[in-house]
C-alpha positions in Angstrom: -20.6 -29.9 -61.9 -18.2 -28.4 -59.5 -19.2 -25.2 -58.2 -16.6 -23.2 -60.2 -17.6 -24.8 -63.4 -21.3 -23.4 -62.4 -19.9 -20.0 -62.2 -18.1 -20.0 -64.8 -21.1 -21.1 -67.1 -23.5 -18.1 -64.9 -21.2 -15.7 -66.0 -20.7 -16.7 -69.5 -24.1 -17.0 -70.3 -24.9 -13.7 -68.5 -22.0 -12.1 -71.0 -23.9 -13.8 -74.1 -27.4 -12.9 -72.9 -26.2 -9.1 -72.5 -24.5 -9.1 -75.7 -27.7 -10.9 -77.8 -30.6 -8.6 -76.1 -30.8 -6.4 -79.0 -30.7 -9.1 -81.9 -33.5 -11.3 -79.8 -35.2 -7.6 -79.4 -35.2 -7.4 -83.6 -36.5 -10.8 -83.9 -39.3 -10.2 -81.7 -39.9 -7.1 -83.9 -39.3 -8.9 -87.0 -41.8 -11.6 -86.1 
């Protein structure tokens, strides 16, 4: 991977993780 396409991945899987905390937070509750 080029270094761009690594950044690009970083940030998009930052975005994700920020917007999935609170359903991975109800699972954990759920469970």
């Amino acid at each position: 991977m080029t270094s761009s396409e690594t950044l690009y991945l970083a940030s998009h899987i930052l975005s994700m993780a920020r917007i999935g905390d609170a359903s991975i937070e109800a699972e954990l509750l759920v469970c």
